[in-house]
N, C-alpha and C positions, 0 to 999 in steps of 0.2 A: 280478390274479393274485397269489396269496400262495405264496412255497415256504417251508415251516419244516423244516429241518431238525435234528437231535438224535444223538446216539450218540457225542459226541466225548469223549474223555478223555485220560487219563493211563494209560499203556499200556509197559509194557517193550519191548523190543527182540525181535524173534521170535511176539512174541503176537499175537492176532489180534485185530480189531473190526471192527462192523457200523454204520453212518451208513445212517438212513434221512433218508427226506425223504417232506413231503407238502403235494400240490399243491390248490390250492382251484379247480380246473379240473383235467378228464380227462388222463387222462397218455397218452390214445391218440390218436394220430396226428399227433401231434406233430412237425413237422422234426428239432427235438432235445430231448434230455431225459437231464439226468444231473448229471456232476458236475468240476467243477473246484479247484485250490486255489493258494491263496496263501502259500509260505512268507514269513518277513521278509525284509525287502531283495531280494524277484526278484518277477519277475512273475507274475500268475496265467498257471495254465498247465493244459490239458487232462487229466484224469485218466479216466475214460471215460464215455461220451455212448452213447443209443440214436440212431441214426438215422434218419429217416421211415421207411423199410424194414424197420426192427428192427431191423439189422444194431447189432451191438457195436463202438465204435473206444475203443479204450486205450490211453493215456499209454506210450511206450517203459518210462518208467523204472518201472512198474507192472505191464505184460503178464506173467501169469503166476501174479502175488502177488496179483490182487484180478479181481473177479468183481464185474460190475453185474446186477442183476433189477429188476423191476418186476411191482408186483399194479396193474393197471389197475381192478380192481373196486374197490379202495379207493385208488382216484387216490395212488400211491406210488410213489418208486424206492429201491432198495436199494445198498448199495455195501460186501461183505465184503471187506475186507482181511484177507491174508496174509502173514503173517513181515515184518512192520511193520518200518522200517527205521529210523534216527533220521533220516535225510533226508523223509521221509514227512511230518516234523511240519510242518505247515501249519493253515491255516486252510482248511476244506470247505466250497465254496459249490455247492448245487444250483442247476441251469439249465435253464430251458425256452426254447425258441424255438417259438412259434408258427405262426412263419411269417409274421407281424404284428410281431411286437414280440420281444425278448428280456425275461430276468428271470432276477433274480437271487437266494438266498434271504438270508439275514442271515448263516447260514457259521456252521459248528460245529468249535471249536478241537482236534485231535489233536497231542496231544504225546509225541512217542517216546521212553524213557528209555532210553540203551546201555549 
């Protein structure tokens, strides 16, 4: 299982950006699927995940400001961020859980400028 995900950059403070990802296996019916991120020095830490139900779970310090989707026809999940914070700057790694195995993608760097 491959995740590559893309869309990270250089972003002011307030603005917005869209991180996709795309999985080399179906994004449907998955345990979980989405995304997490690694600032420096702390731990990764859950930003939001579909879960086998579909049901949406988001990051406290996110709920509000960012919005997960997924095109299942073209094995993808979405991850729009809102009013981007400088704490946001992390590194974005997509996630699948199969159910079998976890996976991770390679992480795509957002840097918030304030």
């Amino acid at each position: 299982v491959q995740l590559q995900a893309s869309g990270g950059g250089l972003v002011q403070a307030g603005r917005s950006l869209r991180l996709r990802c795309v999985a080399s296996v179906s994004t449907f019916g998955n345990r979980a699927l989405g995304w997490y991120r690694q600032a420096p020095g702390k731990q990764r830490e859950l930003v939001a995940i579909f879960r086998s139900d579909g049901s949406a779970r988001y990051g406290d310090s996110v709920k509000g400001r960012f919005t997960i989707s997924r095109d299942n026809g073209k094995n993808e999940v979405y991850l729009q961020m809102y009013s981007l914070k400088s704490e946001d700057t992390a590194v974005y790694y997509c996630y699948l859980d199969d159910g079998l195995n976890d996976y991770w993608g390679q992480g795509t760097l957002v840097t918030v400028s304030s």
